[in-house]
HTML snippet that shows the backbone in 3Dmol.js (N, CA, C, O; Angstrom):
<script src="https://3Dmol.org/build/3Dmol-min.js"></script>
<div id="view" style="width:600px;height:400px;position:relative"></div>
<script>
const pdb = `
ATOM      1  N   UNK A   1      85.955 113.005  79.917  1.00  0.00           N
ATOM      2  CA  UNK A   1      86.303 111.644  80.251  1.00  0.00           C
ATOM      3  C   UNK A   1      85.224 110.734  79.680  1.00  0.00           C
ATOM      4  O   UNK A   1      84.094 111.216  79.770  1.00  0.00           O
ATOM      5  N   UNK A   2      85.299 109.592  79.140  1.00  0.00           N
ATOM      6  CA  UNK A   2      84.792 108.664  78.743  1.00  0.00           C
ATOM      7  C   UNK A   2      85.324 107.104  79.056  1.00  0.00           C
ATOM      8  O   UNK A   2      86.451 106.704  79.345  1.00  0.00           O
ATOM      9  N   UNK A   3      84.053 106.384  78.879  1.00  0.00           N
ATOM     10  CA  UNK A   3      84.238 104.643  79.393  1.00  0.00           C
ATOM     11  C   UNK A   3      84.737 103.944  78.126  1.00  0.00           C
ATOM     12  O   UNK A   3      83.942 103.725  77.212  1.00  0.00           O
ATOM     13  N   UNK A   4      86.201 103.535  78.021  1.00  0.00           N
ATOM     14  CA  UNK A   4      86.475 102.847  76.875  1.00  0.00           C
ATOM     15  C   UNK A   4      85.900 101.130  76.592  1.00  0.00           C
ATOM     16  O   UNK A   4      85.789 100.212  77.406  1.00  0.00           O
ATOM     17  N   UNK A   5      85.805 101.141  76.107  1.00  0.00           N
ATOM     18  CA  UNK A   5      84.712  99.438  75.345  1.00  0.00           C
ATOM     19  C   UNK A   5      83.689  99.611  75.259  1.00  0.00           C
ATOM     20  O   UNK A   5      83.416 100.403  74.357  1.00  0.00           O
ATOM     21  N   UNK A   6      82.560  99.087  76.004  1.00  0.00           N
ATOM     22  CA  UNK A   6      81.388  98.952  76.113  1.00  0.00           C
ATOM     23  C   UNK A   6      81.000  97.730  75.581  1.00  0.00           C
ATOM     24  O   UNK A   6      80.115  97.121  76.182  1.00  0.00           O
ATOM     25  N   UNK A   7      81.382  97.345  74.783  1.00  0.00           N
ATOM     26  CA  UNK A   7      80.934  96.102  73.953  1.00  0.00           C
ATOM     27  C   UNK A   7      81.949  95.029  74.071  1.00  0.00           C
ATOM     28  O   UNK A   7      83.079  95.377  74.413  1.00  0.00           O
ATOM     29  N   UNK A   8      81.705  93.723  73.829  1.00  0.00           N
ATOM     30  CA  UNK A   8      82.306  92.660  74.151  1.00  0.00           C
ATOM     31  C   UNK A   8      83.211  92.822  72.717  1.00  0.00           C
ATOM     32  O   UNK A   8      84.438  92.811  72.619  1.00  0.00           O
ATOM     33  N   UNK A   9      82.450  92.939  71.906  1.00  0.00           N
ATOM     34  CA  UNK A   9      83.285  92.730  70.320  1.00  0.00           C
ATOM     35  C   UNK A   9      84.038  93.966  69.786  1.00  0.00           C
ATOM     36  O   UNK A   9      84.399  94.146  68.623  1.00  0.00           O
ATOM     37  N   UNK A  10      84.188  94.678  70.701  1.00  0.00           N
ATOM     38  CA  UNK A  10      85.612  95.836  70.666  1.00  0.00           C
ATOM     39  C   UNK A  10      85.985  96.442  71.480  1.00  0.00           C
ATOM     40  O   UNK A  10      85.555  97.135  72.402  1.00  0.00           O
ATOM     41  N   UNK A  11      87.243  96.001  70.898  1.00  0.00           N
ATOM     42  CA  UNK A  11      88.466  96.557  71.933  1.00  0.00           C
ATOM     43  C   UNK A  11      88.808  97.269  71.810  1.00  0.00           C
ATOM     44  O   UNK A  11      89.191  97.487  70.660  1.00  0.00           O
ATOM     45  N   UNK A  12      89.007  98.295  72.812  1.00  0.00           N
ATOM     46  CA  UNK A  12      89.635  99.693  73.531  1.00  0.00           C
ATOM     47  C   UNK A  12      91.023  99.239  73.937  1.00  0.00           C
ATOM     48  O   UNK A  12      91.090  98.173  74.549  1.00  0.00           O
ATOM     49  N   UNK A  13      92.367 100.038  73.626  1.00  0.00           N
ATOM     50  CA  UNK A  13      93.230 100.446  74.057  1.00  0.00           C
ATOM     51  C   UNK A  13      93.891 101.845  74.772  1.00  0.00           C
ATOM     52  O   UNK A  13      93.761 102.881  74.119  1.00  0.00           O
ATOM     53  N   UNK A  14      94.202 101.881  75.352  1.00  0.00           N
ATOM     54  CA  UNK A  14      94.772 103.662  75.990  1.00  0.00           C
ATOM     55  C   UNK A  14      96.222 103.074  76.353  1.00  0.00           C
ATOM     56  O   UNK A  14      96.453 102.105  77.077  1.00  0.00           O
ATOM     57  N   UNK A  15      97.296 104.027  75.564  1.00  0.00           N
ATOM     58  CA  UNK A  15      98.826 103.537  75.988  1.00  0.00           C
ATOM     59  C   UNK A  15      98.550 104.790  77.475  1.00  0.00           C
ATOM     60  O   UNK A  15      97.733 105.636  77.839  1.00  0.00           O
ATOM     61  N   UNK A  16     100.079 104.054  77.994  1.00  0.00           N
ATOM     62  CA  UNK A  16     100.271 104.868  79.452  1.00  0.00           C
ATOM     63  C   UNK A  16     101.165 105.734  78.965  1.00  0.00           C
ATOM     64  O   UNK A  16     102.062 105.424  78.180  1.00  0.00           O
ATOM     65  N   UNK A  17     100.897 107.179  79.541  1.00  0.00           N
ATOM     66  CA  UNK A  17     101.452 108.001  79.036  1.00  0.00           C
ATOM     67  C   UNK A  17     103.288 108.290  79.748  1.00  0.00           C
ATOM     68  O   UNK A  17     103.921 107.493  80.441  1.00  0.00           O
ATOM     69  N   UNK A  18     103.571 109.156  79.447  1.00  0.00           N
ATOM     70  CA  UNK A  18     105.422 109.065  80.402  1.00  0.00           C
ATOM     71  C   UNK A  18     105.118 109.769  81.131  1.00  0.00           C
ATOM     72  O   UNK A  18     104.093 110.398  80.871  1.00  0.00           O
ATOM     73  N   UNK A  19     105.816 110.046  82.409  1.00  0.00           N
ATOM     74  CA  UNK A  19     105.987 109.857  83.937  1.00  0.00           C
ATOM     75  C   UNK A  19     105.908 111.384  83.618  1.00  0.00           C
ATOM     76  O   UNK A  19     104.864 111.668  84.206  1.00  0.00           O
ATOM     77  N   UNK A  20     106.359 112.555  83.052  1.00  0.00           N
ATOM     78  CA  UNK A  20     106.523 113.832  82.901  1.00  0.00           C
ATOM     79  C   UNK A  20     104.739 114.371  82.275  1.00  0.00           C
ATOM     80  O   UNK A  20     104.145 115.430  82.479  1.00  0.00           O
ATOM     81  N   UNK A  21     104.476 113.614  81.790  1.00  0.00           N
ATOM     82  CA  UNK A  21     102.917 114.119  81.057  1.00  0.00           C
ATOM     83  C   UNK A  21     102.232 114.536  81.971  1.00  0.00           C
ATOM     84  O   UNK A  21     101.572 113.642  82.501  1.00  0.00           O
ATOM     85  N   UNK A  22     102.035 116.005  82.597  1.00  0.00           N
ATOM     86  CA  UNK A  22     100.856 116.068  83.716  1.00  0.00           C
ATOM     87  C   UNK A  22      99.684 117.194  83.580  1.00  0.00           C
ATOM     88  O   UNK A  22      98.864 117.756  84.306  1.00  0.00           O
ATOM     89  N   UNK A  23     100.150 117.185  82.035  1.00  0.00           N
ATOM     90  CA  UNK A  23      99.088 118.608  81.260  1.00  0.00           C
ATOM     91  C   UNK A  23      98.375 118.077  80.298  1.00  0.00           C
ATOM     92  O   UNK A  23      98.659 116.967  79.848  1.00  0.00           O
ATOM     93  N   UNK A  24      97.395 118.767  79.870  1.00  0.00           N
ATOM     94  CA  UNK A  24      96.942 118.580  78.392  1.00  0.00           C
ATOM     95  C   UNK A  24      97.548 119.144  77.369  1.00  0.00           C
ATOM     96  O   UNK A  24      98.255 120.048  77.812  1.00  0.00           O
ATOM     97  N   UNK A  25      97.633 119.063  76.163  1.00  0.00           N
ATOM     98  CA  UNK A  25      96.493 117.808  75.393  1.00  0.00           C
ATOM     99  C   UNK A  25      96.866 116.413  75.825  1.00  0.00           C
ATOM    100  O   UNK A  25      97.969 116.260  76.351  1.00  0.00           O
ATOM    101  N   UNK A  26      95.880 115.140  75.620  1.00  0.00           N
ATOM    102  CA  UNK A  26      95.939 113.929  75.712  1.00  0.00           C
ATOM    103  C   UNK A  26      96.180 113.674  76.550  1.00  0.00           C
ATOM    104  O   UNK A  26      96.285 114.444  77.505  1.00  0.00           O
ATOM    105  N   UNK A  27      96.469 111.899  76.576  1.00  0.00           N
ATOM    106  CA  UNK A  27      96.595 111.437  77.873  1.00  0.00           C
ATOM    107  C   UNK A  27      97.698 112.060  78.547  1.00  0.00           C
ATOM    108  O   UNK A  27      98.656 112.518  77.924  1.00  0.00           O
ATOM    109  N   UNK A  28      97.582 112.101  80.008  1.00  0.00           N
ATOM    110  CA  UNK A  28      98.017 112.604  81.161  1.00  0.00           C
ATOM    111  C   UNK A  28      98.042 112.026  82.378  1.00  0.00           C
ATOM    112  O   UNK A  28      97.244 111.141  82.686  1.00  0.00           O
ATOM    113  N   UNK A  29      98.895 112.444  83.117  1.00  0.00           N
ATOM    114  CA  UNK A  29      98.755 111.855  84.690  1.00  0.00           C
ATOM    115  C   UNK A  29      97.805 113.337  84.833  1.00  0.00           C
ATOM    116  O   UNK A  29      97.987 114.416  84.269  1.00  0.00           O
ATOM    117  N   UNK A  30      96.552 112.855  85.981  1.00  0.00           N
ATOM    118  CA  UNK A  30      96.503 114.052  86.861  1.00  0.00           C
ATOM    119  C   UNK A  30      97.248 114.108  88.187  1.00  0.00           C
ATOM    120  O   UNK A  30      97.428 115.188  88.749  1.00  0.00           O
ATOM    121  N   UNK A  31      97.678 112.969  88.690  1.00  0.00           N
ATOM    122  CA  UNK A  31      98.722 112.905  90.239  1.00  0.00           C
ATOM    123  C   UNK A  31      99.781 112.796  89.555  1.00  0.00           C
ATOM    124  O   UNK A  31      99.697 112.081  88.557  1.00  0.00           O
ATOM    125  N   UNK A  32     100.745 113.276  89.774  1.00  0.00           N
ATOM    126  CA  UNK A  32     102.206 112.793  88.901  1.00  0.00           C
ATOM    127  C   UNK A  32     102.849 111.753  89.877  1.00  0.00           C
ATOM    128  O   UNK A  32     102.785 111.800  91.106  1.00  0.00           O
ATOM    129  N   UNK A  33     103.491 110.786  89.103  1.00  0.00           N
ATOM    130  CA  UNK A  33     103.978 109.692  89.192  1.00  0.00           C
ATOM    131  C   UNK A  33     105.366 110.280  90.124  1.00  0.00           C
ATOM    132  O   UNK A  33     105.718 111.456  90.202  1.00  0.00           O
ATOM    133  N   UNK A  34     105.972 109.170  90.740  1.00  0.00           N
ATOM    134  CA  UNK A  34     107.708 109.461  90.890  1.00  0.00           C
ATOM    135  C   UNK A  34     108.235 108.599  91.804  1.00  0.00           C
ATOM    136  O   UNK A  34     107.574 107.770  92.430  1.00  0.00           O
ATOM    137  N   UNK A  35     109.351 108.764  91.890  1.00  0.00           N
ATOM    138  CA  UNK A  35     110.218 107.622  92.795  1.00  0.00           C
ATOM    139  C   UNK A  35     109.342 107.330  94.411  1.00  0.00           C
ATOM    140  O   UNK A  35     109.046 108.077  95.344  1.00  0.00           O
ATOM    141  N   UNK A  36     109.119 105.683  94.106  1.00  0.00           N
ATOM    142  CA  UNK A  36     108.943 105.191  95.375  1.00  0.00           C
ATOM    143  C   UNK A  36     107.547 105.855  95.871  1.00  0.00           C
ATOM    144  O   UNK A  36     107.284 106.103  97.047  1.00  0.00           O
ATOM    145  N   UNK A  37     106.538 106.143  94.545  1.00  0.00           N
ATOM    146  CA  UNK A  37     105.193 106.315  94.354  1.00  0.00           C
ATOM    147  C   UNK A  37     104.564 104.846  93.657  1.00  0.00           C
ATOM    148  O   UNK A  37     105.027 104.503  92.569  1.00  0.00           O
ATOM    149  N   UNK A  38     103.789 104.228  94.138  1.00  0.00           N
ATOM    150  CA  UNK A  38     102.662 103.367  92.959  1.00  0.00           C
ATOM    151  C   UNK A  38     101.828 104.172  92.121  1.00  0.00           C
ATOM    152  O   UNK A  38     101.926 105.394  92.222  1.00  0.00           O
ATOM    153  N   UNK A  39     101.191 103.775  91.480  1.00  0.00           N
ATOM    154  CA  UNK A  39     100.276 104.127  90.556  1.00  0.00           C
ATOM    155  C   UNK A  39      99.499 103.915  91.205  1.00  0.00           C
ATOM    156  O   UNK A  39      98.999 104.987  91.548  1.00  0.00           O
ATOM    157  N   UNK A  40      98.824 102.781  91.828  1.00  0.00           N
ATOM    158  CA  UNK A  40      97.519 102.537  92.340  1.00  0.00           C
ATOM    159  C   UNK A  40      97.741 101.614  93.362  1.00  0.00           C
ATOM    160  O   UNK A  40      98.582 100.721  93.264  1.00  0.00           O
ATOM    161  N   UNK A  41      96.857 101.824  94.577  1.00  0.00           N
ATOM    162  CA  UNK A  41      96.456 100.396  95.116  1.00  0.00           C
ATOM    163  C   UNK A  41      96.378  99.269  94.712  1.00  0.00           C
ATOM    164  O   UNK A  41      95.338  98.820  94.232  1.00  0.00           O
ATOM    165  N   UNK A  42      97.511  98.571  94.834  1.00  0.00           N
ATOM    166  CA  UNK A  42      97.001  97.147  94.504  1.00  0.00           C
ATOM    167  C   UNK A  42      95.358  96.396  94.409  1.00  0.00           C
ATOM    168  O   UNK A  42      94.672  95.973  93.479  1.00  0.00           O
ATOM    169  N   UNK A  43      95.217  96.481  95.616  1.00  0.00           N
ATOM    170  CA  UNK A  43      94.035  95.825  96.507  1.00  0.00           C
ATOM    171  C   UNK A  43      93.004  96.435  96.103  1.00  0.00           C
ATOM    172  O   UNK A  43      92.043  95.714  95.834  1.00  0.00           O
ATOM    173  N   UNK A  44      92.859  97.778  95.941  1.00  0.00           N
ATOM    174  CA  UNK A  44      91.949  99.107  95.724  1.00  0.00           C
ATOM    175  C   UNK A  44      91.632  98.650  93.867  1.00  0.00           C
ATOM    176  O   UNK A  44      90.460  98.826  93.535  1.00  0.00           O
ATOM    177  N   UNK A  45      92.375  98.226  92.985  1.00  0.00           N
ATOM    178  CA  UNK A  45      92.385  98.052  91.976  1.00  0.00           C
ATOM    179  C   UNK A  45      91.525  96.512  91.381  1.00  0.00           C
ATOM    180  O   UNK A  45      90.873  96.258  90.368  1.00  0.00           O
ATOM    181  N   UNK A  46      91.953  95.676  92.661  1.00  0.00           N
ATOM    182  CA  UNK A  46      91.772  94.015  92.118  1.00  0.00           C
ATOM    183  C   UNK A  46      90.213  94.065  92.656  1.00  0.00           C
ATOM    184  O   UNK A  46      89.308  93.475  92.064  1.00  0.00           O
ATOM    185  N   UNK A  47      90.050  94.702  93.633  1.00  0.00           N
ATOM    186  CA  UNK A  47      88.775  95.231  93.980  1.00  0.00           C
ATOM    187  C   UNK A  47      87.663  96.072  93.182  1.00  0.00           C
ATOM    188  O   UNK A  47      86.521  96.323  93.566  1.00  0.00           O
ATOM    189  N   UNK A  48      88.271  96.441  91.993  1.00  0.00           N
ATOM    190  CA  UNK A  48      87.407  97.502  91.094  1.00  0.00           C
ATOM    191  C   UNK A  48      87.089  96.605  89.933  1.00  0.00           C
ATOM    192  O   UNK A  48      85.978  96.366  89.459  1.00  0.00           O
ATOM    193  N   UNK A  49      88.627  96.007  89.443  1.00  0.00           N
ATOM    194  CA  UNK A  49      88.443  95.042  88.654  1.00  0.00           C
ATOM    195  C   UNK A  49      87.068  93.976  88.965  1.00  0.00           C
ATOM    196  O   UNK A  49      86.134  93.681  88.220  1.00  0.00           O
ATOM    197  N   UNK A  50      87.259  93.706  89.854  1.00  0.00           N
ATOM    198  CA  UNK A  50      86.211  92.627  89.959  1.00  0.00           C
ATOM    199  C   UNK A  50      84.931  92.525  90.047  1.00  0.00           C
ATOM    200  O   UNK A  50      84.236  91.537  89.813  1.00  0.00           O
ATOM    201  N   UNK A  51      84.411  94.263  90.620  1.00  0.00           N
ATOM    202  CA  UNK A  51      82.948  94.611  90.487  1.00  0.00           C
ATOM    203  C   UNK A  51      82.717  94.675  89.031  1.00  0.00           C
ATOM    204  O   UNK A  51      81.652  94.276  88.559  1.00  0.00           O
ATOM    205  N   UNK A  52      84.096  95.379  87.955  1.00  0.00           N
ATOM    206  CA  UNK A  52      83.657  95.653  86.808  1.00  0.00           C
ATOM    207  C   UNK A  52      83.505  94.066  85.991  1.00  0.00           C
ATOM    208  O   UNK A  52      83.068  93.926  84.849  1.00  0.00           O
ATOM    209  N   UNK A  53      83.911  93.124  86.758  1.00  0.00           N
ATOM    210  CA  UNK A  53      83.782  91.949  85.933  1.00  0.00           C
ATOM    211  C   UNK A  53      82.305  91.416  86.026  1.00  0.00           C
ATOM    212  O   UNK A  53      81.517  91.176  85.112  1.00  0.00           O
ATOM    213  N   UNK A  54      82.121  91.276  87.657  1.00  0.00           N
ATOM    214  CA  UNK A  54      81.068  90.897  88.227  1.00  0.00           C
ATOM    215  C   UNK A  54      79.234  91.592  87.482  1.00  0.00           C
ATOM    216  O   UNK A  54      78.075  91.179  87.475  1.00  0.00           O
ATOM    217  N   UNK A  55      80.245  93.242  86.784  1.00  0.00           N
ATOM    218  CA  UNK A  55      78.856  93.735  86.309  1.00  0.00           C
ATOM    219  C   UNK A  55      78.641  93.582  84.773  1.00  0.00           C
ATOM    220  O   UNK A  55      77.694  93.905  84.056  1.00  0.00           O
ATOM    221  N   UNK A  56      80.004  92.895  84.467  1.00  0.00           N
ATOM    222  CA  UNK A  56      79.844  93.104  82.874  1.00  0.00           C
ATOM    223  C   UNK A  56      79.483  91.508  82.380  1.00  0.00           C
ATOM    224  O   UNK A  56      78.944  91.243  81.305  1.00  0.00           O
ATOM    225  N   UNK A  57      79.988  90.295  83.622  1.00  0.00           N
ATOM    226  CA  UNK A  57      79.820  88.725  83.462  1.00  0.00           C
ATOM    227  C   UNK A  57      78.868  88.131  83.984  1.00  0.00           C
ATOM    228  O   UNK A  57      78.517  86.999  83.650  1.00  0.00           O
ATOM    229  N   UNK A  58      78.325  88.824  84.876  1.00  0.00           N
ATOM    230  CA  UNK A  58      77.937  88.303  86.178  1.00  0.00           C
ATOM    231  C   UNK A  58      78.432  87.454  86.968  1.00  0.00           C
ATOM    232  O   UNK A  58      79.380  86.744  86.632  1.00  0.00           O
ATOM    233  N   UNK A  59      77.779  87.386  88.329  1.00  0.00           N
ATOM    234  CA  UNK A  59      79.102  86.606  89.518  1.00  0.00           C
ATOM    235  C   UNK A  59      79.451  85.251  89.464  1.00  0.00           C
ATOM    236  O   UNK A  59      80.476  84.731  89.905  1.00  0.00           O
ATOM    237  N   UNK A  60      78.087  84.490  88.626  1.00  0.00           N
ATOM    238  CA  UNK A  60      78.639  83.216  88.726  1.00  0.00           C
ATOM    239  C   UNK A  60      79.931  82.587  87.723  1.00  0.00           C
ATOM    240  O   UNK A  60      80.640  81.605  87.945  1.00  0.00           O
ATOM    241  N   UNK A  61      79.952  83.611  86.453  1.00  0.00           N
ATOM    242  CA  UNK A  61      81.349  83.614  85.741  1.00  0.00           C
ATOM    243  C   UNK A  61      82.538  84.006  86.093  1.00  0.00           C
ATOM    244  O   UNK A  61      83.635  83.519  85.820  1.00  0.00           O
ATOM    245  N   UNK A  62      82.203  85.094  86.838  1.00  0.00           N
ATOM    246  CA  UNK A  62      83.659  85.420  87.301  1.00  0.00           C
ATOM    247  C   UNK A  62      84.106  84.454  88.735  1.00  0.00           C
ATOM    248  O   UNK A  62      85.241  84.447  89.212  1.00  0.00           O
ATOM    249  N   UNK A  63      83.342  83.941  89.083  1.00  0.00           N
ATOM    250  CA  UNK A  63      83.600  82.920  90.607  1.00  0.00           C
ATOM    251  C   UNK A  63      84.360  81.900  89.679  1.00  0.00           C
ATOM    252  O   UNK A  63      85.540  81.668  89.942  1.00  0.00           O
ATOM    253  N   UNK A  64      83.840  81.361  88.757  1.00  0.00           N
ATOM    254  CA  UNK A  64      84.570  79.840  87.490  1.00  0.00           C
ATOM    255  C   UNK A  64      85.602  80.199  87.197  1.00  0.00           C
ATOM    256  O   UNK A  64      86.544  79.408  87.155  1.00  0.00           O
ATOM    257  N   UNK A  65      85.719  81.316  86.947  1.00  0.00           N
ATOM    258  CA  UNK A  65      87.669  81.838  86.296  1.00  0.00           C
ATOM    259  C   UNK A  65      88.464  81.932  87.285  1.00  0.00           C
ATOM    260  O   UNK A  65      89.645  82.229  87.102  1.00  0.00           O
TER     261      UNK A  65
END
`;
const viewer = $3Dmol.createViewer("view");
viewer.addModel(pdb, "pdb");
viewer.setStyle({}, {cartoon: {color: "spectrum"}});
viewer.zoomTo();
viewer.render();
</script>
C-alpha cells in the first residue's frame, strides 16, 4: 500500500474498481461491496478528509474554504 500525491504539483488518480473485484492483482475491494451496503461512513470520511486537509493546508485555510 502506498500514499498517492504527496506533492501539490501532481496528481494522483486511482479508478474504483467493480463491485465483483475482491482479489488480486490490482485494485480491489478488501470488504466487498453489495446491496444496501455504503462504501464508507459518511461522517467517518468528511472527518478524515479534513484532518488530511488541515495537515496538508493548515487550519486557517481550510476554516476560509
Amino acid at each position: 500500500m502506498r500514499v498517492l500525491g504527496g506533492a501539490a504539483s501532481v496528481a494522483s488518480y486511482l479508478g474504483v474498481p467493480p463491485a465483483h473485484r475482491t482479489t488480486r492483482p490490482g485494485t480491489h475491494w478488501r470488504i466487498p461491496i453489495g446491496p444496501g451496503r455504503y462504501l464508507t461512513d459518511a461522517a467517518l470520511l468528511r472527518g478524515a478528509l479534513v484532518l488530511a486537509a488541515i495537515a496538508e493546508l493548515g487550519s486557517g485555510e481550510v476554516a476560509r474554504r
